[in-house]
DOTI-749244 format. One record per residue (C-alpha): x, y, z; residue number from 0. Coordinates in steps of 0.2 Angstrom, whole numbers. Example, Ala and Ser with C-alpha at 12.3 -4.5 7.8 and 13.67 -1.06 7.14 Angstrom:
REM DOTI-749244
<site <62; -22; 39>; 0>
<site <68; -5; 36>; 1>
REM end
This chain:
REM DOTI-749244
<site <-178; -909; -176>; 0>
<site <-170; -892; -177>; 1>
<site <-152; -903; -183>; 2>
<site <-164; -910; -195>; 3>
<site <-168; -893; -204>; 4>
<site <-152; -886; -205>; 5>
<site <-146; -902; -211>; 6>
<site <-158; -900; -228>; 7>
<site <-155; -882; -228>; 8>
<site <-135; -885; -228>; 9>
<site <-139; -896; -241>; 10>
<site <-152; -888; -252>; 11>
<site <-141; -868; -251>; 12>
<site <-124; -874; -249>; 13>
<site <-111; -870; -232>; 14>
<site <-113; -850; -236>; 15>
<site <-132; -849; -228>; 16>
<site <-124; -858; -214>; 17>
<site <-109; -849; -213>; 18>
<site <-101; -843; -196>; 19>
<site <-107; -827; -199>; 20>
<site <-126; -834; -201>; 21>
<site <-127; -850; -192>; 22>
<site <-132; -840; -175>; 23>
<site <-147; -834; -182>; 24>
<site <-154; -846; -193>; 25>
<site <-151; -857; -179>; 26>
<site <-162; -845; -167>; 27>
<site <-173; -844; -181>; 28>
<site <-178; -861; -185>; 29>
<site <-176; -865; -166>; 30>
<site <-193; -852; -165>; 31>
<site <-200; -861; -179>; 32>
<site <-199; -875; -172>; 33>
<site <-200; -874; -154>; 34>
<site <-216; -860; -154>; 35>
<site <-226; -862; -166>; 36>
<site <-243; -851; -167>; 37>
<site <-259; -857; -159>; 38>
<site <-275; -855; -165>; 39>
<site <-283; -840; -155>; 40>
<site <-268; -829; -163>; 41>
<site <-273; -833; -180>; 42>
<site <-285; -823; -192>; 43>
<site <-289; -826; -210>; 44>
<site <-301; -812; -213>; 45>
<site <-317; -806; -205>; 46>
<site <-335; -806; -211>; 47>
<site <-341; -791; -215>; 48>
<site <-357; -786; -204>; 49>
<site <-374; -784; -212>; 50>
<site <-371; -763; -212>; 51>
<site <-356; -768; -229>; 52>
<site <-361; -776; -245>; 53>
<site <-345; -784; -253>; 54>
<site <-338; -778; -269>; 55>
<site <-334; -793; -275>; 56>
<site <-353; -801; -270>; 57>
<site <-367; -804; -281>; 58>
<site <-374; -788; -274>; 59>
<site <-358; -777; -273>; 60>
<site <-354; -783; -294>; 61>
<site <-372; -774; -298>; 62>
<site <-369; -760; -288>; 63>
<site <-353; -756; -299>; 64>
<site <-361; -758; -315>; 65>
<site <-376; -745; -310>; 66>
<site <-364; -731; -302>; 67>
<site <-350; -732; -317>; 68>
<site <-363; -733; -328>; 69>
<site <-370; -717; -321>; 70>
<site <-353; -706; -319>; 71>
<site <-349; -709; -301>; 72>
<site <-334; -722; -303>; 73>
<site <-322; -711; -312>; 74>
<site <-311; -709; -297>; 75>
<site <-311; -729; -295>; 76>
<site <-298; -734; -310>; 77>
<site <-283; -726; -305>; 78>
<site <-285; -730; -288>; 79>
<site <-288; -749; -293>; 80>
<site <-272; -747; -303>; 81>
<site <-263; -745; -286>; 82>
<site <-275; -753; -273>; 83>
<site <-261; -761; -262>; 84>
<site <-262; -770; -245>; 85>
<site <-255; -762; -232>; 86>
<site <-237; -769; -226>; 87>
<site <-239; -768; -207>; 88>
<site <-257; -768; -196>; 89>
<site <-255; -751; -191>; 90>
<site <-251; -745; -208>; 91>
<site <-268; -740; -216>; 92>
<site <-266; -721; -217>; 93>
<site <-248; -725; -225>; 94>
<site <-253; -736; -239>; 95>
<site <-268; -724; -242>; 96>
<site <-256; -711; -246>; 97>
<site <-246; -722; -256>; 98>
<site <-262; -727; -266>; 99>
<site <-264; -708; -268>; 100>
<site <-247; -703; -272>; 101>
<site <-244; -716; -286>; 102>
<site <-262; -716; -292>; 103>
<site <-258; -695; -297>; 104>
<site <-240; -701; -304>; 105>
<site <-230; -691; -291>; 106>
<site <-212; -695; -295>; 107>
<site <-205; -697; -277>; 108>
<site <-187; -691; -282>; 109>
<site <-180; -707; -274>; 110>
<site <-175; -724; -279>; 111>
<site <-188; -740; -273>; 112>
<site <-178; -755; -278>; 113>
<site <-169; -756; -292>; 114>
<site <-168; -743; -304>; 115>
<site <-187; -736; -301>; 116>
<site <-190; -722; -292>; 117>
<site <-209; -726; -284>; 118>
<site <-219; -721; -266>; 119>
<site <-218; -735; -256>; 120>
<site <-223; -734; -236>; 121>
<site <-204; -736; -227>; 122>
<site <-201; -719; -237>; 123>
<site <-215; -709; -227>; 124>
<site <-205; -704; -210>; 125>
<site <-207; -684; -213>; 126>
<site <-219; -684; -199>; 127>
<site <-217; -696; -187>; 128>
<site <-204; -709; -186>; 129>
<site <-211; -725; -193>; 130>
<site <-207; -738; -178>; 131>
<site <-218; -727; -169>; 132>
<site <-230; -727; -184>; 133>
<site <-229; -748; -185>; 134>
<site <-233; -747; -167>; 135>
<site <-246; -735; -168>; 136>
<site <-251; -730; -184>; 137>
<site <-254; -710; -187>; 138>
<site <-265; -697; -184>; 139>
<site <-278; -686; -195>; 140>
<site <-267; -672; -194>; 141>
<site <-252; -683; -194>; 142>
<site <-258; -689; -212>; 143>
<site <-260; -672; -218>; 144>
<site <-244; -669; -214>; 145>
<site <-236; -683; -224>; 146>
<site <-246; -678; -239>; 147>
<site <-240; -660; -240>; 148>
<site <-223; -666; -237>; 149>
<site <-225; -676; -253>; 150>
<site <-232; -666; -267>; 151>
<site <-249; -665; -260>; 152>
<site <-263; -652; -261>; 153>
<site <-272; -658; -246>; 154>
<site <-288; -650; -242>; 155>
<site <-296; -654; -224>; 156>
<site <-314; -657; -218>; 157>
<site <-317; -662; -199>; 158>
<site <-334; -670; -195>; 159>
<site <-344; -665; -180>; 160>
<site <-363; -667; -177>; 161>
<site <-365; -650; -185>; 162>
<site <-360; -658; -201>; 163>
<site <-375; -660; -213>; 164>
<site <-375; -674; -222>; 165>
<site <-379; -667; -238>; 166>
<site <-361; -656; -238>; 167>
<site <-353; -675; -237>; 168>
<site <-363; -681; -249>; 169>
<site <-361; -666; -264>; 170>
<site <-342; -668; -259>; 171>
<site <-340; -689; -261>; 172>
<site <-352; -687; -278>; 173>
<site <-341; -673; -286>; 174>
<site <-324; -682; -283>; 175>
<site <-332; -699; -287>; 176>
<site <-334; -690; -303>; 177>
<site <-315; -686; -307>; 178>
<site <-298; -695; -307>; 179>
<site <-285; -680; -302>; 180>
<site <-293; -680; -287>; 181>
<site <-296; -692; -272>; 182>
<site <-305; -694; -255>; 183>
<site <-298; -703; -240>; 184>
<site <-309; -705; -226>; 185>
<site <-303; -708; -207>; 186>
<site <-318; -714; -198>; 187>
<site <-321; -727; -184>; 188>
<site <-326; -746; -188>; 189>
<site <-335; -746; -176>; 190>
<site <-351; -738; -183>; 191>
<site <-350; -749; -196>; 192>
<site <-351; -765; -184>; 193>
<site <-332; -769; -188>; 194>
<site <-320; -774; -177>; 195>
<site <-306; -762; -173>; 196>
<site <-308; -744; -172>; 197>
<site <-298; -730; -181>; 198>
<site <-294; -732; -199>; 199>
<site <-289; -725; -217>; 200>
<site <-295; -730; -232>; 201>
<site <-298; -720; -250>; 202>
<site <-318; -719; -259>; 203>
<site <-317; -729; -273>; 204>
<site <-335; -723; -280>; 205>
<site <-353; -719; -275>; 206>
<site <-370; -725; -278>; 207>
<site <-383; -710; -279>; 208>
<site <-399; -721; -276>; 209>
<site <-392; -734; -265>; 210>
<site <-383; -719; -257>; 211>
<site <-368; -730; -254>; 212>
<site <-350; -728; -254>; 213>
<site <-338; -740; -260>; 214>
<site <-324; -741; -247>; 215>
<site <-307; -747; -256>; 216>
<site <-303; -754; -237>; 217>
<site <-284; -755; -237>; 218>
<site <-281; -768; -222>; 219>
<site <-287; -781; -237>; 220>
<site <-280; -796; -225>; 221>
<site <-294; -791; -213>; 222>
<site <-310; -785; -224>; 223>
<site <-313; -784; -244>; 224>
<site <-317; -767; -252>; 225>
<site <-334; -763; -248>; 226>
<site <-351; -754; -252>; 227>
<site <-359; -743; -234>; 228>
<site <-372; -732; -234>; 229>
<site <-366; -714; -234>; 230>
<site <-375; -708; -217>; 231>
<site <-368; -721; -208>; 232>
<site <-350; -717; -214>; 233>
<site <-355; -701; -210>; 234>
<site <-358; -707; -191>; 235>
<site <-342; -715; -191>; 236>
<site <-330; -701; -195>; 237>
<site <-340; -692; -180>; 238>
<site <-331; -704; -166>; 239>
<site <-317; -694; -159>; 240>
<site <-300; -700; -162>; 241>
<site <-297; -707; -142>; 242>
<site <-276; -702; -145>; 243>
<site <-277; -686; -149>; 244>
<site <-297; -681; -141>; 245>
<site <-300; -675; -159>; 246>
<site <-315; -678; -173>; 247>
<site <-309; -686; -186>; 248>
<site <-316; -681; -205>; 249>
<site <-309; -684; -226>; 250>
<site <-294; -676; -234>; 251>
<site <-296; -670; -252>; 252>
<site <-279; -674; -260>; 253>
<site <-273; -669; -276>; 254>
<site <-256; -665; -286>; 255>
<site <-247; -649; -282>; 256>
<site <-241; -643; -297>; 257>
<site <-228; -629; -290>; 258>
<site <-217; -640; -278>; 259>
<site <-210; -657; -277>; 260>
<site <-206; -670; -262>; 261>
<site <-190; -665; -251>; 262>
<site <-174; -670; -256>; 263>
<site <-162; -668; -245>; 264>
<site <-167; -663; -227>; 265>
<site <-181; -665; -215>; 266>
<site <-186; -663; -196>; 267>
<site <-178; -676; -185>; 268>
<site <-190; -689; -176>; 269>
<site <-191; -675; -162>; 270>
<site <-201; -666; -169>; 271>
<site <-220; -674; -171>; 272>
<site <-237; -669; -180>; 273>
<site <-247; -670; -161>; 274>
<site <-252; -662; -147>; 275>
<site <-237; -662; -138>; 276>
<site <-220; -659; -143>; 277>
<site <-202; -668; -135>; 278>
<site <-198; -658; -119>; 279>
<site <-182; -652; -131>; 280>
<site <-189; -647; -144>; 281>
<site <-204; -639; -134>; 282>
<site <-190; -628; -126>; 283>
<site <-182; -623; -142>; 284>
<site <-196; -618; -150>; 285>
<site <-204; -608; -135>; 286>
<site <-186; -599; -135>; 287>
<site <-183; -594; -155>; 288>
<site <-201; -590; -154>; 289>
<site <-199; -577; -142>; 290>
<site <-182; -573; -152>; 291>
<site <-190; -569; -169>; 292>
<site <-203; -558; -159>; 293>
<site <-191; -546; -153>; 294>
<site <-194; -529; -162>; 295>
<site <-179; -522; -174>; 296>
<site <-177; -505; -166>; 297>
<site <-163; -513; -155>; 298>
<site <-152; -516; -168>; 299>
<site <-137; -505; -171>; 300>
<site <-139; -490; -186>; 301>
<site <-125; -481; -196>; 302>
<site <-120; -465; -190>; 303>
<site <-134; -453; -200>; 304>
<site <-145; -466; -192>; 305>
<site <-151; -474; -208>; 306>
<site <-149; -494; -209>; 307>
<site <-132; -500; -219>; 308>
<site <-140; -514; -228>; 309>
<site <-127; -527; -227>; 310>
<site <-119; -523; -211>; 311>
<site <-140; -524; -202>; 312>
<site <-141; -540; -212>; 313>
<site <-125; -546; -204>; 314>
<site <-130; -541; -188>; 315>
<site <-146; -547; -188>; 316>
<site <-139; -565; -192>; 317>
<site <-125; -566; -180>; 318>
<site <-136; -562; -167>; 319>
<site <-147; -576; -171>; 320>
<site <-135; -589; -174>; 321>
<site <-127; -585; -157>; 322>
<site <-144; -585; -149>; 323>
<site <-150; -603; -160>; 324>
<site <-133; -613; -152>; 325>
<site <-137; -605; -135>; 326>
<site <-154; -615; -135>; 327>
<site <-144; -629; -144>; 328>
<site <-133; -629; -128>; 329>
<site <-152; -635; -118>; 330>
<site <-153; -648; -130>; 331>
<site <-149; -665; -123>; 332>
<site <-139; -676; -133>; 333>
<site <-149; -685; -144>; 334>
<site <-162; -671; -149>; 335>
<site <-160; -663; -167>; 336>
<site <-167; -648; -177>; 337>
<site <-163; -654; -192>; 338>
<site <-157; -671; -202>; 339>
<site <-153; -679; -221>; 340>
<site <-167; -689; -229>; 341>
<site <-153; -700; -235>; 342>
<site <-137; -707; -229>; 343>
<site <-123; -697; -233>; 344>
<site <-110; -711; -231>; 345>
<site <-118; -724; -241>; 346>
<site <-132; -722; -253>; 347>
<site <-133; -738; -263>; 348>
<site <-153; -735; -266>; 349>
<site <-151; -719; -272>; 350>
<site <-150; -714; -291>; 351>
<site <-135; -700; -296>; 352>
<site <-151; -690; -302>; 353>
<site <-154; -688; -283>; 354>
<site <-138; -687; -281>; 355>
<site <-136; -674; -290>; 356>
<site <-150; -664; -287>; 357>
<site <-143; -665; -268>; 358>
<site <-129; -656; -275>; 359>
<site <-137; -643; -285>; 360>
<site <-147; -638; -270>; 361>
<site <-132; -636; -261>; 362>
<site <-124; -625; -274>; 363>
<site <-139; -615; -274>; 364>
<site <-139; -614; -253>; 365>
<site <-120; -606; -253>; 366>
<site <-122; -596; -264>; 367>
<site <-133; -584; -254>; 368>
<site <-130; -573; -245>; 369>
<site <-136; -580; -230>; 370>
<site <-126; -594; -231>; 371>
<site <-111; -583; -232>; 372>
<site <-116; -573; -217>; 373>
<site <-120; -588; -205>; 374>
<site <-102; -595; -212>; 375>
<site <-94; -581; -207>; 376>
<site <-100; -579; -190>; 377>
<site <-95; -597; -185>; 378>
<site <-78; -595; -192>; 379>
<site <-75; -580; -180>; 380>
<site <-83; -592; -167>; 381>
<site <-72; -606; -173>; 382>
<site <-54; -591; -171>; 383>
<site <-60; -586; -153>; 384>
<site <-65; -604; -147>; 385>
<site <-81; -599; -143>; 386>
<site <-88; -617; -131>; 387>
<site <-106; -614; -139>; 388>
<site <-97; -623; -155>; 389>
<site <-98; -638; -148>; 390>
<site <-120; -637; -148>; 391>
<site <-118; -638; -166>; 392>
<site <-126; -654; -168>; 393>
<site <-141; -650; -158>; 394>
<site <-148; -638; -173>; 395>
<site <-143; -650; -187>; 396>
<site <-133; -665; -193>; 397>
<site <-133; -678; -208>; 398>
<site <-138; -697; -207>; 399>
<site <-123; -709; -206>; 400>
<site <-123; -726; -206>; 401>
<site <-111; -736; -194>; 402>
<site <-105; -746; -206>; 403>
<site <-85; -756; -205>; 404>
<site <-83; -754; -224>; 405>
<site <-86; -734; -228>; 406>
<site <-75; -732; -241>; 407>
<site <-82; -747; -252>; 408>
<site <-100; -734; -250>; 409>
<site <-89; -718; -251>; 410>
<site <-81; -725; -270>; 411>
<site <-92; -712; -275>; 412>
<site <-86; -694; -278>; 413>
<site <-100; -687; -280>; 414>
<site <-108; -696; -263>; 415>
<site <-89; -690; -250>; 416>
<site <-93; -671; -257>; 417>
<site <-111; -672; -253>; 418>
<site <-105; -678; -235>; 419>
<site <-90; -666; -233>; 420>
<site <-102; -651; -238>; 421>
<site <-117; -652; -225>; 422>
<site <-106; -644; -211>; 423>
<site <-116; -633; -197>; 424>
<site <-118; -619; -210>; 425>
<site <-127; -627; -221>; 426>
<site <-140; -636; -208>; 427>
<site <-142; -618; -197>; 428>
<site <-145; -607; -214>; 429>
<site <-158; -619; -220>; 430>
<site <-166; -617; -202>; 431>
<site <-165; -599; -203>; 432>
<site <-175; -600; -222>; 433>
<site <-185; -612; -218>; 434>
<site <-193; -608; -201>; 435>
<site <-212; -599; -202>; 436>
<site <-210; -583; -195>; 437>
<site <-226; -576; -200>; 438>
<site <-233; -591; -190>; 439>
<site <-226; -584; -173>; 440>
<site <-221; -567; -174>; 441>
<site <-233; -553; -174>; 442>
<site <-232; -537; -183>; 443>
<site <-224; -522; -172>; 444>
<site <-217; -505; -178>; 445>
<site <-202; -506; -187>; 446>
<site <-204; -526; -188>; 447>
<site <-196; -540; -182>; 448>
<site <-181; -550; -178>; 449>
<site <-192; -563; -189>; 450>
<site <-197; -552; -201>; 451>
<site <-183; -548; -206>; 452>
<site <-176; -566; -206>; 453>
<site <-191; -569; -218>; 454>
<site <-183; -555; -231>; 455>
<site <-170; -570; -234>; 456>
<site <-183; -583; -238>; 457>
<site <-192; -570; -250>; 458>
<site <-175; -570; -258>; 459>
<site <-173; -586; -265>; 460>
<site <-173; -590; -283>; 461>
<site <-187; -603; -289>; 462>
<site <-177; -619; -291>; 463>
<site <-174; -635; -280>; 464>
<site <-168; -626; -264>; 465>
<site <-184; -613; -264>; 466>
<site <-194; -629; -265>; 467>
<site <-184; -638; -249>; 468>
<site <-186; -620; -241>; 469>
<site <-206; -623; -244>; 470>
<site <-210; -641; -239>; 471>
<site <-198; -641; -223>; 472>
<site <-209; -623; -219>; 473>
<site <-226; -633; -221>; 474>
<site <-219; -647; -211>; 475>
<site <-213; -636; -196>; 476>
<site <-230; -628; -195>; 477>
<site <-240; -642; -196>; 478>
<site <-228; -649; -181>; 479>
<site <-229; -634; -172>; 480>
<site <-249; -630; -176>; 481>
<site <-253; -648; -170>; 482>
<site <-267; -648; -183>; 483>
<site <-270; -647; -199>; 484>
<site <-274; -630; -211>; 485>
<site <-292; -633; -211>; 486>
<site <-301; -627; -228>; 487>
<site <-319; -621; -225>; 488>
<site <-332; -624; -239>; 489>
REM end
């Protein structure tokens, strides 16, 4: 049988499918085909929804459409319809429901999909928690949150408790049923509803006033169509804690923010994730360059008539903390990272020379301040005195790069070997010291802070692509380090 198959593949592709280089694993591949296939009890096609739903494409569901658009309460629907997508993996229903979101407000990612088009897809949101671990085990509510203000998103929070009255959730899913530059996306538990599973994400396409439904544009469209509930009960279901984090769950409000765009260039590493716990690593560093960026300023060296020299305090200031940020680096084990490139630096065959280029710019406009120039100037003096904290560089920051045989075939690109020769340990360590939230650890104290005075650096920055990356990675890190999400009251 399996000589068989190959035998009409050979002949149907030619000897390249079946090369040397391939034969291996189509062989192991058809061999699975052939020798395993699925039973029954692992197979699904769909699920019924319970008698709680009414489906939108039923007799039932049609008619409830027609009365809520006709009243003004499906406004929000269209451009969400536009992008309603299946989500790619089981565990992906809070990814594609941010993809939905994203494209649905036309938020240009920066990045190339395939081709030539630059378009959200799931596999690019990883700012928040790597995506095997997401495939495995999908995201959280604050996790979510995360990924949406990493992208362009004005994300506005609501938990659900039984405190909650049910008319604040209903005024809130008629208003933005009513508009299309808004959306809502519900995590809630199937269980309430009489589905199987439990936790899940999916965006309100639309309410019903009389019927008091909802109309759930359920992503996981393999499993159950869109459909209408009653609002109290979806009310009830976002009341079920989340069993991974011990949490209630609730809806995000998500709209376009207009004053900053999606990361280009960097991001945290996967060692950092939106929960309740942090890596061990990570855990430590941050506990340390907490406790640094605490410190008072009044132990810092003055001129001689006991007024601050500007520059040589700044310089100060900054040699101290680059010193103190590789000796927490030096607790780091090998594979934890601060910091690391959205893209691979070596080989960026998906990526458009507008990225490119705005990679660049941002760097231009990173070594231009005066930060950068400080940070570089203390590690050349370490570099002149062979200072063995050097060799922590790494653990604060360092690019992706592919382990590939043919680098130079990638690197033909000018402009892609002077993006990678240019992210050096200066780069990473001043982006860490603009980006980190200061005012989210250090208090206030007489004559400032360590951090506040780190902060007057941040405050510096010219509007323009780098002030932008300064403020998304600062979002990100809070979040991570918050361990939940800005909650707006209303």
């Amino acid at each position: 049988m399996l000589r068989l198959v190959e035998g009409r593949l050979q002949r149907l592709f030619g000897d390249i499918i079946l090369s040397r280089n391939n034969k291996n694993r189509y062989r192991q591949t058809v061999s699975m085909a052939v020798a395993k296939p699925p039973t029954a009890s692992t197979q699904y096609y769909r699920r019924s929804l319970p008698e709680t739903c009414i489906g939108f494409c039923s007799k039932e569901g049609k008619i409830l459409f027609k009365q809520a658009m006709n009243q003004g309460y499906m406004d929000c629907y269209f451009n969400l319809a536009a992008q309603f997508r299946t989500q790619d993996e089981p565990a992906y229903c809070g990814l594609t429901s941010l993809v939905m979101i994203l494209n649905a407000l036309a938020v240009d990612p920066g990045k190339i999909w395939k081709g030539p088009w630059r378009w959200y897809h799931e596999n690019m949101l990883d700012c928040c928690a790597p995506l095997a671990l997401v495939q495995d085990q999908g995201i959280t509510y604050d996790q979510f949150v995360c990924l949406a203000k990493c992208n362009s998103l004005d994300a506005k929070t609501f938990y659900i408790d039984d405190s909650t009255p049910v008319e604040t959730f209903r005024e809130a899913v008629k208003h933005y049923s009513q508009r299309d530059d808004s959306f809502m996306v519900v995590s809630y538990s199937r269980i309430a509803l009489g589905q199987t599973g439990d936790g899940h994400f999916s965006p309100v396409g639309g309410y019903h006033p009389e019927k008091d439904m909802v109309l759930i544009l359920d992503v996981a469209r393999f499993k159950y169509p869109p459909h209408w509930v009653s609002l109290p009960l979806l009310l009830e279901s976002m009341k079920i804690k989340d069993k991974a984090t011990g949490k209630p769950r609730g809806y995000v409000i998500l709209s376009k923010e207009k004053s900053t765009k999606s990361l280009s260039l960097f991001r945290l590493s996967d060692a950092f994730s939106v929960s309740n716990v942090l890596t061990d690593d990570i855990s430590k560093f941050v506990d340390g360059w907490h406790k640094w960026v605490s410190k008072p300023m009044s132990g810092f060296d003055e001129s001689q008539d006991g007024q601050r020299n500007g520059d040589i305090h700044k310089e100060t200031v900054v040699a101290q903390s680059v010193q103190y940020l590789l000796e927490l680096g030096s607790q780091m084990t090998q594979n934890s990272t601060i910091l690391t490139t959205q893209v691979d630096v070596k080989c960026m065959p998906d990526d458009s020379d507008g990225h490119a280029c705005t990679c660049i710019g941002l760097l231009d406009e990173l070594e231009r301040l005066k930060l950068h120039e400080i940070v570089s100037g203390v590690i050349e003096k370490m570099t002149q005195s062979n200072k063995p904290l050097l060799s922590f560089l790494p653990s604060l920051g360092q690019a992706a790069i592919s382990h590939i045989k043919n680098i130079s075939k990638c690197c033909a690109d000018k402009m892609m070997c002077d993006l990678q020769q240019r992210l050096n340990a200066s780069v990473f360590i001043s982006m860490i010291l603009l980006a980190w939230p200061y005012s989210h650890c250090c208090g206030s104290q007489n004559g400032g802070t360590i951090g506040e005075e780190l902060e007057q650096f941040f405050k510096d920055i010219p509007q323009g692509v780098l002030s932008n990356e300064a403020v998304v990675l600062r979002r990100q890190i809070t979040m991570s380090l918050s361990g939940k999400a800005w909650t707006e009251t209303k």
